[in-house]
RODO-2510 file (C-alpha; in nm, 4 decimals, decimal comma):
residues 148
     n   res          X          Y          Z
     1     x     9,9666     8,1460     6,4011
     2     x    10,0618     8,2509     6,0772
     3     x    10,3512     8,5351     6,0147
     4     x    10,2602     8,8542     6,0587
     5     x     9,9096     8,7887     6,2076
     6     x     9,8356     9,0869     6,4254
     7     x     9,7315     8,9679     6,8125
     8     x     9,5585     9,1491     7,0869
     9     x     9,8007     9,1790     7,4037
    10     x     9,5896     9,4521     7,5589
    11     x     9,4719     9,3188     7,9163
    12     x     9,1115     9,2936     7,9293
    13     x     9,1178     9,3854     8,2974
    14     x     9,3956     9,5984     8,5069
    15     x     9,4499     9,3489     8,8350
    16     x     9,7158     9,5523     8,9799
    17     x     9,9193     9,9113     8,8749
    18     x    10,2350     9,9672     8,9730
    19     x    10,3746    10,3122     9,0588
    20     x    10,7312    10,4642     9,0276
    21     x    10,8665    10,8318     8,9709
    22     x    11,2154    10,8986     8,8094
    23     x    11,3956    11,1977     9,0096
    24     x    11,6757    11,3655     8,8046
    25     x    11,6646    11,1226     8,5188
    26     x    12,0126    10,8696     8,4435
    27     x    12,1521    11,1029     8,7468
    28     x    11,8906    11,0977     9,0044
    29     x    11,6838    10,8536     9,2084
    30     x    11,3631    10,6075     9,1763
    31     x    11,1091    10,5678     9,4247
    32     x    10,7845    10,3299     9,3865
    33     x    10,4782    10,4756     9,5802
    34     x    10,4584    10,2024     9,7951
    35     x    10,8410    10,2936     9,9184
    36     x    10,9776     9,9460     9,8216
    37     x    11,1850    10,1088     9,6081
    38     x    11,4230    10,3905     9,6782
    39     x    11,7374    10,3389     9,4201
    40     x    11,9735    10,6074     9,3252
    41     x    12,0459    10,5852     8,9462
    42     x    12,3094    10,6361     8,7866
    43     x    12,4612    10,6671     8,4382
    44     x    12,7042    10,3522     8,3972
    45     x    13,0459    10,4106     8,3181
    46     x    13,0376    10,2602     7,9504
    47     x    12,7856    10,5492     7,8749
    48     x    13,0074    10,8386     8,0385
    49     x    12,8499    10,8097     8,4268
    50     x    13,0404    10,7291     8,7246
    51     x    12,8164    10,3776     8,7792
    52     x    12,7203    10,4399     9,1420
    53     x    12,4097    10,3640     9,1602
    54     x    12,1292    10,0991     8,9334
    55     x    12,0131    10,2146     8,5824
    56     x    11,6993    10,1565     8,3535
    57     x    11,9042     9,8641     8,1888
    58     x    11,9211     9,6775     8,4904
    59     x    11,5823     9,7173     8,6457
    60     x    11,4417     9,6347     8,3122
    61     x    11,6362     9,3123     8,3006
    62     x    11,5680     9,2467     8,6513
    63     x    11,1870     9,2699     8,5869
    64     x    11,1700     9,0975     8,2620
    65     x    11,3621     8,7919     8,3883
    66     x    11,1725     8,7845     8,7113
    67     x    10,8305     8,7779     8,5251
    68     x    10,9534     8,5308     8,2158
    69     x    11,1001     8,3270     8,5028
    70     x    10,7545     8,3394     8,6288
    71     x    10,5941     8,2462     8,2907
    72     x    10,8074     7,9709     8,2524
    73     x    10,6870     7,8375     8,6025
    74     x    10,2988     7,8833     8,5149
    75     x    10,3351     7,6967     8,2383
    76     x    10,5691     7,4661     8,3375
    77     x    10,3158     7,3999     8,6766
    78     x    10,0052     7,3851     8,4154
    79     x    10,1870     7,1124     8,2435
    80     x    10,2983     6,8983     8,5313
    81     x    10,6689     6,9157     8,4991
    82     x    10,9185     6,9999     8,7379
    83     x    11,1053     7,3391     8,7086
    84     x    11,3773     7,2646     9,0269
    85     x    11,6599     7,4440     9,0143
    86     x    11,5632     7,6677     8,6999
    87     x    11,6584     8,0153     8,6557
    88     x    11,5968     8,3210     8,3837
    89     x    11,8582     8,5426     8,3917
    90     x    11,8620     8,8426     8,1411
    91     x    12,1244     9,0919     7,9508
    92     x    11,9737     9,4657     7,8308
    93     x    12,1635     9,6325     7,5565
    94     x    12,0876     9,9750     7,4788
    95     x    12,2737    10,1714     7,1955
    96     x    12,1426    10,4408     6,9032
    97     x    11,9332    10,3028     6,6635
    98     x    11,8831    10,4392     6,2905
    99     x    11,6419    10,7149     6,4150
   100     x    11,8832    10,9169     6,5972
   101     x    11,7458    10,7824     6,9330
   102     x    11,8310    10,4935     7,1539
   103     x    11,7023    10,1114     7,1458
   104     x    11,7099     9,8421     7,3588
   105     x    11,7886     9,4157     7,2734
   106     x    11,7460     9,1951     7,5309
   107     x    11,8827     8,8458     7,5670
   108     x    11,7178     8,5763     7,8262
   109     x    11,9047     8,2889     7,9367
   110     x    11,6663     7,9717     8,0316
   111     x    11,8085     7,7171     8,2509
   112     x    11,5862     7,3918     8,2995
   113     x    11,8064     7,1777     8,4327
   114     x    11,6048     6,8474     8,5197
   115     x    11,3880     6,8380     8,1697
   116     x    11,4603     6,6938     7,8485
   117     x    11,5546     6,9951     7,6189
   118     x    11,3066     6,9119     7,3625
   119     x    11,0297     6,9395     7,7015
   120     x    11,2101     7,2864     7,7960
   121     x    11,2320     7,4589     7,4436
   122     x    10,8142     7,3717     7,4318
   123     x    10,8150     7,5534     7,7630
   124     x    10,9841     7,8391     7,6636
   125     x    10,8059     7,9006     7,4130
   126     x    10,5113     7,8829     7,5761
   127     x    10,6491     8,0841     7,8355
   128     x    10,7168     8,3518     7,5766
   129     x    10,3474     8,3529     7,4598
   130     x    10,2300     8,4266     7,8238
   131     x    10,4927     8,6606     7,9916
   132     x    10,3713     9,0248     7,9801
   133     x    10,7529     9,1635     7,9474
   134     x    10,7510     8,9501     7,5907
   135     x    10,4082     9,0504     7,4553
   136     x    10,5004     9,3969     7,5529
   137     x    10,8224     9,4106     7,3563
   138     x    10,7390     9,1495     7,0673
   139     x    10,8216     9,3243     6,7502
   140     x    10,9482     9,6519     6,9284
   141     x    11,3066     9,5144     7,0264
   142     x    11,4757     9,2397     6,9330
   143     x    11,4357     8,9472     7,2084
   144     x    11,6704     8,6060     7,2031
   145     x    11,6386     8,3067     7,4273
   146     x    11,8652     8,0825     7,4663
   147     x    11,8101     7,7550     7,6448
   148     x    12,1107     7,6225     7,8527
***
């Protein structure tokens, strides 16, 4: 693909909508209209809060490493190679950004630890291609992997 070739993300069918409503904000609760989720949230201490209770951060982290993980498995599956023992786990870092608002950088750590690392860096980036969570953010926040 050459550099700064524009791609189409959009689905080009909805296969499943997921529903959540924020109650009070950083200080409040979540709830998902299926009642799975019920979460208090709270404002974490290094951003003035008390930290009792999950915030945006880490259910963003938690979803975007659970569906890269989940990437990296598709393709790895398509491909024929075995993905035992791997993991995704992922850091969100919010902070202001230049437009007196607040961004977001997220780093994923890949583990693959039964494949060559040349094999796992193909995967990963393959992975990245596919994953929803990484089309969604491409060139909106600023997104390193690093392969362990």
């Amino acid at each position: 693909m050459t550099e700064g070739t524009a791609v189409d993300t959009r689905p080009t069918k909805i296969m499943y909508v997921a529903e959540a409503t924020a109650h009070g904000g950083r200080d409040g609760y979540v709830t998902s209209q299926d009642g799975r989720i019920d979460l208090k949230v709270a404002m974490p201490p290094e951003l003035g809060g008390d930290g009792d209770g999950t915030n945006p951060e880490q259910l963003f982290a938690a979803g975007f490493s659970s569906c890269f993980h989940n990437a990296l498995i598709l393709v790895g599956n398509r491909a024929g190679y075995d993905l035992t023992g791997s993991t995704v786990a992922a850091k969100v870092g919010i902070g202001p950004n230049r437009h007196r608002g607040y961004g977001l950088a997220v780093a994923l750590s890949v583990s693959l630890p039964v494949l060559d690392p040349e094999v796992a860096a193909g995967l990963v980036d393959a992975a990245h291609e596919v994953c929803p969570y990484s089309n969604a953010t491409r060139g909106n926040i600023d997104v390193s992997i690093l392969l362990g």
